[in-house]
C-alpha positions as CSV (number, residue, x, y, z in Angstrom):
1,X,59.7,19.9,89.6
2,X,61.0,18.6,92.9
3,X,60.5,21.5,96.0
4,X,63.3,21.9,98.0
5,X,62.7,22.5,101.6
6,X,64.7,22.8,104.7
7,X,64.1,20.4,107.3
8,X,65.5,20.2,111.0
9,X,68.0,18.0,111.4
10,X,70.4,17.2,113.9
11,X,72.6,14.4,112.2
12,X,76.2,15.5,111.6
13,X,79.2,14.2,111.4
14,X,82.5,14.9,113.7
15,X,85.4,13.3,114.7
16,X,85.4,11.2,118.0
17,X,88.8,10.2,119.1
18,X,88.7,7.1,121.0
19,X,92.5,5.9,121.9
20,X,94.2,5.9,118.1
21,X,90.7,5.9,116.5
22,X,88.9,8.7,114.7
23,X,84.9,7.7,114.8
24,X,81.9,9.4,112.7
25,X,79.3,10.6,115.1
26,X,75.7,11.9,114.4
27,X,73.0,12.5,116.8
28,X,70.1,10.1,116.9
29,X,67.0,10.4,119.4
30,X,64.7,7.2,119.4
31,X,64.6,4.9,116.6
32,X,67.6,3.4,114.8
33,X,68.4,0.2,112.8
34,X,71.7,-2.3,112.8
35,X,71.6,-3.7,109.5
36,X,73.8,-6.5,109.4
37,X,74.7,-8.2,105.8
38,X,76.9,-11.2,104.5
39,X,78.4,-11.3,101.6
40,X,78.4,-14.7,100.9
41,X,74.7,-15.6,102.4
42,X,75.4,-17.8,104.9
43,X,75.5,-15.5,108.3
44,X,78.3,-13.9,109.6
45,X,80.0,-17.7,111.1
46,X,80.4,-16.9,115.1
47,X,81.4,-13.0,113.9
48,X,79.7,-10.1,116.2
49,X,79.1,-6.7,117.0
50,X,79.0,-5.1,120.4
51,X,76.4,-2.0,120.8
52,X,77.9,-0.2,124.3
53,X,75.4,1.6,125.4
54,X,75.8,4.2,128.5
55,X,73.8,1.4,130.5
56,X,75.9,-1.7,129.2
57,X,76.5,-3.7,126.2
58,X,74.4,-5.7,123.6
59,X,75.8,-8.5,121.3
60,X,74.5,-9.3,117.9
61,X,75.3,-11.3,115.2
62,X,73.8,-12.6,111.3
63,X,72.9,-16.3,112.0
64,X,72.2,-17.1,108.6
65,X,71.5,-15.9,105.4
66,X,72.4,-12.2,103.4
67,X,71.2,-10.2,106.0
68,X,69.2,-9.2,109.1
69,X,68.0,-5.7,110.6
70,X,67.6,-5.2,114.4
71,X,65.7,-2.5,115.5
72,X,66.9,0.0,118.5
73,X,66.1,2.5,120.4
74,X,68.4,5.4,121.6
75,X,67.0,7.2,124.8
76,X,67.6,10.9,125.4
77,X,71.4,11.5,126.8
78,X,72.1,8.3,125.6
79,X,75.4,7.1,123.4
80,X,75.9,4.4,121.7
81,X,79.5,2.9,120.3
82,X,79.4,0.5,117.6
83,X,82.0,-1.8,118.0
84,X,83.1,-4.7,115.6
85,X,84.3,-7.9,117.4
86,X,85.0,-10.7,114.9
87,X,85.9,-13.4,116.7
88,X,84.3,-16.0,114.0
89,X,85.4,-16.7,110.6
90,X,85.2,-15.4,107.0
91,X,85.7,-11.8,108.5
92,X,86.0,-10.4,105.1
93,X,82.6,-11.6,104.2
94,X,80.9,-9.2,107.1
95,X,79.8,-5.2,107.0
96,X,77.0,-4.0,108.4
97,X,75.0,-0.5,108.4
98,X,73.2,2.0,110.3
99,X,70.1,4.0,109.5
100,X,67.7,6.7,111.9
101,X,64.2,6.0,112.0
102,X,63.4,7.5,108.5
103,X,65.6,4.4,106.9
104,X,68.5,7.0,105.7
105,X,71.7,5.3,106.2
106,X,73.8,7.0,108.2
107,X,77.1,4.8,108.1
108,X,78.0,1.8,106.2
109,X,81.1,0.0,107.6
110,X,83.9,-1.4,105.2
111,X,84.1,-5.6,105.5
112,X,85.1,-7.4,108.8
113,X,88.8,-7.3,107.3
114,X,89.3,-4.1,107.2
115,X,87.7,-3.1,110.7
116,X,89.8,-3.4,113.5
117,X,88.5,-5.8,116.1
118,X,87.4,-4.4,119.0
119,X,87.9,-0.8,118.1
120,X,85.1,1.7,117.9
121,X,83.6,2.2,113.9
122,X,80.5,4.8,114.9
123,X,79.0,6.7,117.5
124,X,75.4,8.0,117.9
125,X,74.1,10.2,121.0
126,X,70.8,11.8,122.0
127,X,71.1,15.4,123.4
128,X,67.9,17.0,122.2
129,X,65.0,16.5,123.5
130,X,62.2,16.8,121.0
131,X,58.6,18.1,121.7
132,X,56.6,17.3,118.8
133,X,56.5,13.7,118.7
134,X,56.9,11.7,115.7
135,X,54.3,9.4,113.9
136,X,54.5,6.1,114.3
137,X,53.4,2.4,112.0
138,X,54.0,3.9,108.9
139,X,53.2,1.6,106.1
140,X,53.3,1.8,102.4
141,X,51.1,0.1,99.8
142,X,52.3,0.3,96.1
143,X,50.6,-0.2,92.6
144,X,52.7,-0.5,89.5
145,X,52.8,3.3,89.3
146,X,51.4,4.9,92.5
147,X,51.9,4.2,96.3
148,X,49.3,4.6,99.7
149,X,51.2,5.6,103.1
150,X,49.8,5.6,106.3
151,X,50.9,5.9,110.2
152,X,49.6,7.3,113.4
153,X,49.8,11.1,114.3
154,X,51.2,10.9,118.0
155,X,51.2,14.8,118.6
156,X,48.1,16.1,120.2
157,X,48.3,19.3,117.7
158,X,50.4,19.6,114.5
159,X,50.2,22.1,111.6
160,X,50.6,19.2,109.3
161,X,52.8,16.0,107.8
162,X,55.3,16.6,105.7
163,X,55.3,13.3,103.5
164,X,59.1,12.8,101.2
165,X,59.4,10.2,98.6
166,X,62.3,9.5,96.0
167,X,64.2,6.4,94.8
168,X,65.8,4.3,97.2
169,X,68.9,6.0,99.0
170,X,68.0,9.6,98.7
171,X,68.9,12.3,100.7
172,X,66.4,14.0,103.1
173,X,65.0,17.2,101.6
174,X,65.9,16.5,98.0
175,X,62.9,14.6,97.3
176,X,59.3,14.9,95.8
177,X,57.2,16.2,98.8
178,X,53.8,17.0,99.8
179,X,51.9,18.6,103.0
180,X,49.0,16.9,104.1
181,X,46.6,17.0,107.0
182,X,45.6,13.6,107.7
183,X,47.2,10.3,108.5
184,X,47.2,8.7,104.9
185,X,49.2,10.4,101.3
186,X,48.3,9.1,97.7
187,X,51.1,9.7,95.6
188,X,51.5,8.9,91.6
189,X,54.0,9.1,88.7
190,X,56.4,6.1,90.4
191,X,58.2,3.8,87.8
192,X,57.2,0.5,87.9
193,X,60.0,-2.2,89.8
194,X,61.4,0.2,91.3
195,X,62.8,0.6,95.1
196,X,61.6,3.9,96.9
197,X,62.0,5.2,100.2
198,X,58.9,7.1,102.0
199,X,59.5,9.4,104.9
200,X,57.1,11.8,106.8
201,X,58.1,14.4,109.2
202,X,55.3,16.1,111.7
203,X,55.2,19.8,111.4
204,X,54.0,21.2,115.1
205,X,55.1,24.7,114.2
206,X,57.2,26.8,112.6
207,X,60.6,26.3,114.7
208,X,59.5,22.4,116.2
209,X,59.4,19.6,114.2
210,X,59.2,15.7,114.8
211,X,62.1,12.7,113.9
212,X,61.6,11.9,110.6
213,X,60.1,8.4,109.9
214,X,59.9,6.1,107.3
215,X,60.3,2.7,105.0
216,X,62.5,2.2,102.6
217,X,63.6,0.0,99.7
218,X,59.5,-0.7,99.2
219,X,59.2,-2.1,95.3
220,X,56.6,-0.8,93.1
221,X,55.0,-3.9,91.9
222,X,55.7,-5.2,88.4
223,X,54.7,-5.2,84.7
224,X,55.3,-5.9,81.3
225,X,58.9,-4.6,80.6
226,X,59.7,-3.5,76.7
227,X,62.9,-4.7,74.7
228,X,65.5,-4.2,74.7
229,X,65.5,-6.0,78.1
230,X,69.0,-6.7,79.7
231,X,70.4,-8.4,83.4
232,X,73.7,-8.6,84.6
233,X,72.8,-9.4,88.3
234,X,74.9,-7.1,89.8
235,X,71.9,-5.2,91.5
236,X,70.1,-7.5,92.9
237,X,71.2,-8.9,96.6
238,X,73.9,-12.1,96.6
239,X,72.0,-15.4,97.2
240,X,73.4,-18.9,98.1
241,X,72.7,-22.5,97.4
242,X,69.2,-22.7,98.6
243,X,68.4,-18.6,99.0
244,X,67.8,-17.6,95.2
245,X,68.0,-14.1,95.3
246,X,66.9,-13.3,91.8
247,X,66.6,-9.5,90.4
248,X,63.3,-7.9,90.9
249,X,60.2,-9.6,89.3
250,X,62.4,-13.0,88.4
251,X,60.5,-15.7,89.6
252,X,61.8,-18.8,90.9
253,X,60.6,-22.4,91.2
254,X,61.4,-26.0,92.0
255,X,59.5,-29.1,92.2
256,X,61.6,-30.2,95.2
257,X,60.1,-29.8,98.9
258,X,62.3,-28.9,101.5
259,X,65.0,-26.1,103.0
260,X,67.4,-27.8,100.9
261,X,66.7,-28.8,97.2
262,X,68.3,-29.6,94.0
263,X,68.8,-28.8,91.2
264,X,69.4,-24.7,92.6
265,X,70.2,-21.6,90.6
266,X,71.0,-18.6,92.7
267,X,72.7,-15.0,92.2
268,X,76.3,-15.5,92.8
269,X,78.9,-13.2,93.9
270,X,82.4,-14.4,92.4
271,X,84.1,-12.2,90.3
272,X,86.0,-15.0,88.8
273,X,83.4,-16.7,87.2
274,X,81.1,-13.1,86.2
275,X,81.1,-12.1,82.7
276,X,81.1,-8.7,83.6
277,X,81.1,-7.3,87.3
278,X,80.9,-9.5,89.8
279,X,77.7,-11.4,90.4
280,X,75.8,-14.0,87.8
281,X,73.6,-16.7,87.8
282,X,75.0,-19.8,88.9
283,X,73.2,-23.6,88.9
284,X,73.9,-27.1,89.6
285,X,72.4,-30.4,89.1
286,X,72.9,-33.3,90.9
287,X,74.1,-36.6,89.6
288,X,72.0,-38.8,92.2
289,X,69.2,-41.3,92.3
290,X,67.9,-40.5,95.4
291,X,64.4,-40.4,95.7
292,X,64.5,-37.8,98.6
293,X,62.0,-35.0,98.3
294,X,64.5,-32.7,98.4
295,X,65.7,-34.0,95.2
296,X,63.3,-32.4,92.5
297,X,62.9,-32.3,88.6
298,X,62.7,-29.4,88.0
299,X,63.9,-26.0,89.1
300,X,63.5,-22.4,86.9
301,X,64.6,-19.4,86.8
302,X,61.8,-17.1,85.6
303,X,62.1,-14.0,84.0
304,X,59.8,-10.6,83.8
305,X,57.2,-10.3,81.5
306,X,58.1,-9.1,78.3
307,X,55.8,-7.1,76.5
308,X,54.6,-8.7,73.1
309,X,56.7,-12.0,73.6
310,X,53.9,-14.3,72.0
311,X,54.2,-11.9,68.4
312,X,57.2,-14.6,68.0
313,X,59.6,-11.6,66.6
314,X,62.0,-11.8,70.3
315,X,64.7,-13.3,70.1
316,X,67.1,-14.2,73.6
317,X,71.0,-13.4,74.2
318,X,72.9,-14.7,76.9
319,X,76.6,-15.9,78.0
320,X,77.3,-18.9,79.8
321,X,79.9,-21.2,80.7
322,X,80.8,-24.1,82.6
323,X,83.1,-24.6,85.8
324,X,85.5,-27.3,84.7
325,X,86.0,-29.7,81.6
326,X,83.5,-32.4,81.4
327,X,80.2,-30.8,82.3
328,X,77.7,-30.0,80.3
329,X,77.0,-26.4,81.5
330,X,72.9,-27.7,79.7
331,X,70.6,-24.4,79.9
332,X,67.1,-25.7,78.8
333,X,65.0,-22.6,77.5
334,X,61.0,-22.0,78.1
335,X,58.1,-20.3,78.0
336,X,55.7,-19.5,80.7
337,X,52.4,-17.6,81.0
338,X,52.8,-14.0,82.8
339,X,52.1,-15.5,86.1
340,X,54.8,-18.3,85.4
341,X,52.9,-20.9,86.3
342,X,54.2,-24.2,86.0
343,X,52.3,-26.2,84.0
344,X,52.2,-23.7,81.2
345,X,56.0,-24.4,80.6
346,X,56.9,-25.1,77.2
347,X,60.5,-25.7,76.1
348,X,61.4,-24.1,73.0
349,X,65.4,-25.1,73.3
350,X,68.3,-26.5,75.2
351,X,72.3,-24.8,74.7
352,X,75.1,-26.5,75.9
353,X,77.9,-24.5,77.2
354,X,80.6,-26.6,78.2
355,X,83.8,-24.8,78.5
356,X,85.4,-22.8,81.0
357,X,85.5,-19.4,79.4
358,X,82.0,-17.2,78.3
359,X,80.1,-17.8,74.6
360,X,77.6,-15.6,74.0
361,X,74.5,-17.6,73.0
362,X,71.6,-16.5,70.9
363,X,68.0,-18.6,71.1
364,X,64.6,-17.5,68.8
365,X,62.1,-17.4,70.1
366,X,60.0,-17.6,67.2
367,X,57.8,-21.0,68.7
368,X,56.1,-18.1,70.9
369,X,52.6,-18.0,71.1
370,X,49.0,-16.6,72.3
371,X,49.6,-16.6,76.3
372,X,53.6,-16.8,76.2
373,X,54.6,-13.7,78.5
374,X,58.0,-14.8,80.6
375,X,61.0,-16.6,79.7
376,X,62.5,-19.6,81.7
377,X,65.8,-20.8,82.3
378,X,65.3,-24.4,83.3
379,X,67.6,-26.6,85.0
380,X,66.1,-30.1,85.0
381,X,67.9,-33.5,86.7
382,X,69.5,-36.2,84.9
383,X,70.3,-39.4,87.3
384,X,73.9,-40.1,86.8
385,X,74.7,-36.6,85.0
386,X,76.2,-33.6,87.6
387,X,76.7,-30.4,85.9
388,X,77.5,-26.6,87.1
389,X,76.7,-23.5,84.6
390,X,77.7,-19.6,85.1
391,X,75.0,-17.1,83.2
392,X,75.4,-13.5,82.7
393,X,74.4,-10.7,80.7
394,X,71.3,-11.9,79.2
């Protein structure tokens, strides 16, 4: 039974009008985080965001890659104004969000497109001035089922912490809590692979309480799933050529040394080549002979473990497709052990799928045995052979 409790808070939400603009508000004191994300994976290309501060203005931008957190401070009387500049390319490609010190996000913006360039999206300001401060460095350790926290205590007296933890996302004061009068919480009873936020709160007294801190997204840590097992990708964060991005506890590997290697398999976002909603996994070998290091062998994609794989009764669905006529959309299926180590590889089947609309293809995996715990989708380099090939739903 989750306990409900009431905590201070001064985050609300009004409307600021700036020129022709209507702007969300809440208050912030201290810590915040700009969380700024591509879709695509590549950076926001030359796009930015001004942060105009009472004192001046900040510039930021996403260099490379899906995304990138800065972290902030907002001092007491303080505003802030977040305002989207573009001024690069692929606008459409760019959001971003914002989150208090507790990770809870306060706003998430629609993509560059649909923000107006130089126009105001949010507003935070400081006007309270708290007396109980808050604890700071807090860090969480998980298990497959349980999770340690720890942080500092900052106020010189406190009644006690008021640790929160729930799936990731949740809303403060709706999830599982506990009081406790010392820098460090034990809880249990989490789900395994699974993203959960942690906050704790200092208590100084009955009408004064600190700024919520916290982590969140932190995983529980992996093990054997039971079948049915399904993916469709659509969770897990977009990749890009050479930034995987596979779901939680997929393994990935390549024989190829390098920031750039082939053959690559990465989640996709591309509605027009998913099966079902928008993301899949997408690979490509290369036809060449070069003898480059970052040309490889070999290159997986390596699922979870599956519990009681080696019995040799699982059997392994999937659709795939090609991207144009001619290719040989090859998917070569293995085993691994649970760690997925390399070497214990061992390739039960290849499918070909080389049209440009979904089959569903079905693989036994009856050649399982003692020590087979993952499966691998292996993508493996044929001088003189290029091919590209869309999974999904497996």
């Amino acid at each position: 039974m989750k306990k409900q409790l009431l905590i201070r808070s001064f985050a609300f939400a009004v409307a600021l009008l700036t020129g022709t603009v209507a702007s969300a508000q809440s208050e912030v004191c201290g810590t915040f985080y700009l969380e700024m994300i591509d879709s695509y994976g590549d950076g926001w290309n030359g796009n930015e965001i001004d942060l105009s501060f009472t004192g001046g203005d900040s510039t930021y931008t996403l260099s490379s890659g899906s995304s990138g957190t800065v972290t902030l401070s907002l001092p007491y009387l303080d505003t802030v104004e977040f305002i989207f500049q573009a001024g690069g390319s692929y606008t459409y490609e760019c959001s971003y969000k914002i989150k208090d010190a507790s990770g809870t996000t306060l706003y998430t913006s629609p993509s560059g497109s649909n923000m107006t360039a130089g126009s105001t999206q949010y507003y935070l300001y400081c006007n309270t001035l708290a007396t109980c401060s808050s604890p700071s460095g807090v860090a969480v350790t998980t298990g497959t089922n349980d999770a340690g926290m720890s942080w500092t205590s900052n106020a010189s007296s406190y009644s006690y912490h008021l640790v929160e933890w729930d799936t990731a996302g949740f809303a403060a004061g709706t999830g599982d809590t506990m009081w406790v009068y010392a820098d460090t919480a034990y809880i249990t009873g989490l789900d395994p692979a699974t993203a959960y936020d942690f906050k704790v709160t200092t208590v100084c007294s009955s009408t004064d309480s600190s700024q919520t801190m916290g982590v969140s997204g932190v995983f529980t840590q992996c093990a054997a799933l039971a079948t049915p097992y399904s993916e469709n990708f659509d969770a897990a964060t977009t990749g890009s050529a050479f930034n995987p991005s596979l779901p939680q506890c997929w393994d990935f590997y390549t024989d190829a040394s390098g920031s750039f290697y082939y053959p690559y398999v990465y989640n996709r976002n591309y509605s027009f080549y998913a099966n079902s909603g928008s993301n899949f996994l997408y690979a490509y070998r290369s036809s060449s002979s070069s003898t480059s290091s970052s040309y490889g062998d070999t290159t997986m994609a390596i699922m979870p473990e599956i519990q009681g794989l080696d019995s040799a009764t699982k059997q392994l669905k999937f659709y795939a497709r090609t991207t144009s006529v001619g290719r040989p959309g090859e998917v070569i299926i293995g085993l691994t052990d649970a760690a997925g180590t390399p070497s214990s590889l061992k390739i039960v089947d290849t499918v070909y799928a080389p049209t440009t609309t979904y089959s569903q293809y079905t693989v036994y995996l009856d050649g399982a045995t003692t020590g087979d715990a993952r499966v691998a989708l292996v993508f493996m380099r044929q001088i003189g052979t290029y091919d590209y090939v869309c999974i999904d739903d497996v």
